[in-house]
DRENDREN-250409 format. One record per residue (C-alpha): x, y, z. Coordinates in steps of 0.001 Angstrom, whole numbers, padded with zeros to 6 digits, always signed. Example, Ala and Ser with C-alpha at 12.3 -4.5 7.8 and 13.67 -1.06 7.14 Angstrom:
+012300-004500+007800/+013670-001060+007140/
//
This chain:
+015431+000775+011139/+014423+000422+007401/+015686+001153+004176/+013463+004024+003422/+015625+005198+000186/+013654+006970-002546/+013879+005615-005846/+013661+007521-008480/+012086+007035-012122/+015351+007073-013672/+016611+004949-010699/+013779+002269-011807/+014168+002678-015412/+017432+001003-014707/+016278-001653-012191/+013541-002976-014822/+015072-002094-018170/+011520-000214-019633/+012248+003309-020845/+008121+004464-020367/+007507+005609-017241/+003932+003758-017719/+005919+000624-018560/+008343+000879-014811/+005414+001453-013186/+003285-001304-014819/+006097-003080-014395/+006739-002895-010003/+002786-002984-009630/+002300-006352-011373/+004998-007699-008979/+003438-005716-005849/+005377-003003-005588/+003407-000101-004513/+004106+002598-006858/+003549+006273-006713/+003309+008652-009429/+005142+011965-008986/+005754+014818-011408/+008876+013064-012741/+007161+009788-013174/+006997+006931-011168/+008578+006400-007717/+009108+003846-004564/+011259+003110-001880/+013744+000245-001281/+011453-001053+001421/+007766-001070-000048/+010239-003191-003042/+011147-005381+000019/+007641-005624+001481/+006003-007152-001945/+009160-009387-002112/+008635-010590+001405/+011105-009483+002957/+010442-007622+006240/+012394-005788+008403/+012564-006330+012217/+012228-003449+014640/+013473-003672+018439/+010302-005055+019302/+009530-007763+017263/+012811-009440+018664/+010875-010003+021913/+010205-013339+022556/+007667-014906+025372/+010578-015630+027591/+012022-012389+027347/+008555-011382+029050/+007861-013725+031770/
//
C-alpha cells in the first residue's frame, strides 16, 4: 500500500521554502516530481515525490520470488 497523501501548495511552500506557486512548482518538476496545477496552485502526492526520488514501494506481488513459484 502507498503513501498516496495529497500535498498541498501551502504544504509545498513549506517543503521547498519558495513563496510563488510558479516557483514550488518549478521547483518539484526540475527534480522530477510530477506536479499538478489545481485552483489553489500547485499539488502532488507523497508518492509521485518518492517515485522521482527512487524510491518505490513494494506491493504483495513484487515480493514473489522464482522459488516461491516453482
Amino acid at each position: 500500500m502507498g503513501t498516496n497523501a495529497v500535498l498541498s501548495c501551502e504544504d509545498l511552500k513549506q517543503i521547498t521554502g519558495y513563496q510563488r506557486p510558479g516557483d514550488v512548482a518549478r521547483c518539484l518538476r526540475d527534480q522530477g516530481v510530477q506536479v499538478f496545477q489545481g485552483r489553489l496552485g500547485p499539488w502532488t502526492t507523497i508518492d509521485l515525490i518518492n517515485k522521482a526520488g527512487g524510491l518505490t514501494t513494494a506491493s504483495s506481488n513484487d515480493s514473489i520470488e522464482a522459488t516461491d513459484i516453482l
